[in-house]
C-alpha positions in Angstrom: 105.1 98.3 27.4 104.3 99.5 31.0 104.9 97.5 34.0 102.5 97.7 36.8 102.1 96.3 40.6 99.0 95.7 41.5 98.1 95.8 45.2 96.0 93.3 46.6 94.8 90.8 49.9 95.7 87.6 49.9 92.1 86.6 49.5 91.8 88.9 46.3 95.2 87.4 44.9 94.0 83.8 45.0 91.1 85.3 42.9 93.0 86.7 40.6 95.6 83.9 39.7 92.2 81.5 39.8 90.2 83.7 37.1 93.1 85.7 35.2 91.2 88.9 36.1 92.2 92.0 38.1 90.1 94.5 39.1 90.1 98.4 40.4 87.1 100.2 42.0 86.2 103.3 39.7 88.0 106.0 41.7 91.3 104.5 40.2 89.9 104.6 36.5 93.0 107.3 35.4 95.0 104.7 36.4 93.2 101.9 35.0 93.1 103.3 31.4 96.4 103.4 31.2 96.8 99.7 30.4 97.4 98.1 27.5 97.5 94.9 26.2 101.2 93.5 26.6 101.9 95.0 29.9 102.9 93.2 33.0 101.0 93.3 36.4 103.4 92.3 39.3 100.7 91.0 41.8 101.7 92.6 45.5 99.8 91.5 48.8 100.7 92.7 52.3 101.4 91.5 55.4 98.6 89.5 56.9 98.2 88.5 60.4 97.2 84.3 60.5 97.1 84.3 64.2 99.2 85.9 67.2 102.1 83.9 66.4 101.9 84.2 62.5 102.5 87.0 60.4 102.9 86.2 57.0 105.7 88.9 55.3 104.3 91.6 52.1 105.4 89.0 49.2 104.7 89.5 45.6 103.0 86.2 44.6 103.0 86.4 40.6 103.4 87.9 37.2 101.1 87.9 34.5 100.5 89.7 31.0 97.3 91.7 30.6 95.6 90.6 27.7 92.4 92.6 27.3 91.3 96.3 27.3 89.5 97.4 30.3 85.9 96.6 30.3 82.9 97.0 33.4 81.6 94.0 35.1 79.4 94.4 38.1 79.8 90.7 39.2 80.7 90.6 42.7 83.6 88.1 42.2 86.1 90.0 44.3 86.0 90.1 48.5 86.0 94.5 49.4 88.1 95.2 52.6 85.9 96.4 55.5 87.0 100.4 54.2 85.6 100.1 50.8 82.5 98.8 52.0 80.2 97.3 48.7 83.1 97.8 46.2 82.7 95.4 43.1 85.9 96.5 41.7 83.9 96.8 38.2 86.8 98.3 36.3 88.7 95.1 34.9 91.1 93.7 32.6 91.5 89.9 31.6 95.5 88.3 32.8 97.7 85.6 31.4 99.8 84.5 34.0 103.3 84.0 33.3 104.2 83.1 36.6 103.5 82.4 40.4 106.1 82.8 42.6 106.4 79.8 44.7 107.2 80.4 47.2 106.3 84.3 46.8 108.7 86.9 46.9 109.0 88.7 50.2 108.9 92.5 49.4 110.7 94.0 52.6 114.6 93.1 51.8 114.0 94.7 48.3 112.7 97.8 49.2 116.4 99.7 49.9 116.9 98.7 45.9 113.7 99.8 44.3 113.2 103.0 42.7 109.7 103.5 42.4 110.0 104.0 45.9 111.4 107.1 47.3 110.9 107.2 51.2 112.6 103.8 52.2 111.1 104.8 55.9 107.9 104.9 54.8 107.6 102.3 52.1 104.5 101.3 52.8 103.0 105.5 51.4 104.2 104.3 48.0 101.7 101.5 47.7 99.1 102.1 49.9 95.8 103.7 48.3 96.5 102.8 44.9 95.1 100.0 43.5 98.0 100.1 40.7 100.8 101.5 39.9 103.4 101.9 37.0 107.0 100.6 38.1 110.3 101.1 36.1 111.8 98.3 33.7 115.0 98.4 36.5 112.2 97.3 39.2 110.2 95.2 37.7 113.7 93.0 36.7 115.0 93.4 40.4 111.3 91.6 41.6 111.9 89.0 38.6 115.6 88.2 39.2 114.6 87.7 43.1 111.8 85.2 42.4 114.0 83.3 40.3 116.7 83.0 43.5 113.6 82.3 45.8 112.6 79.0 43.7 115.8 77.9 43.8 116.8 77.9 47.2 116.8 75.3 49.0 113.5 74.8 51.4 114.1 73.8 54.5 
């Protein structure tokens, strides 16, 4: 079983927890056809400016179970940033969720502990670009044990 992070927008996320499907543009099909049923996609949005006063942190906002081989679908389902222009994101995959982190799990305070990532300076290079990525068992528990802690603190 491979674990992936998937990186998304917060617009796309919402899609994806909504329809159990995630979707790549077909530049990232090497990475893409690596899936299998039984992995785990760690869903991963960055920061996103709300207004000049709010900034709302990277967070990872769920974990679900892919359930389906990859398959094309030209349905335009999925909002493209500015940069990709037209992109459909065709390449897909169906999800189970297993859960949504609420709140989600901000990613900043766990970066000096992660693995997959090499350049704790510039964090960001290790997700940027890739529409997925395979993370080590060690990381994907570290995400897991940290969303557990996040529901049960206290909200204030």
């Amino acid at each position: 079983m491979t674990r992936w992070l998937a990186t998304s927008t917060r617009e796309n996320a919402e899609i994806v927890i909504k329809k159990q499907i995630w979707g790549v543009p077909k530049k990232d099909v090497s990475q893409i056809n690596r899936i299998r049923p039984g992995d785990t996609l760690l869903l991963y949005v960055g920061h996103e400016e709300i207004d000049r006063d709010i900034t709302l942190p990277p967070a990872i906002t769920g974990c679900f179970e892919i359930v389906s081989s990859v398959y094309e679908d030209t349905e335009p389902i999925f909002t493209a940033p500015r940069k990709l222009g037209n992109e459909v994101f065709p390449l897909r995959f169906r999800l189970k969720t297993i859960t949504i982190f609420d709140p989600p799990v901000e990613f900043t305070p766990l970066i000096p502990r992660l693995k997959f990532i090499a350049d704790k300076k510039q964090w960001s290079e290790h997700i940027k670009g890739q529409a997925m990525r395979a993370i080590t068992e060690e990381d994907h528990a570290l995400i897991m044990k940290a969303a557990m802690k996040t529901a049960e603190a206290p909200r204030g």
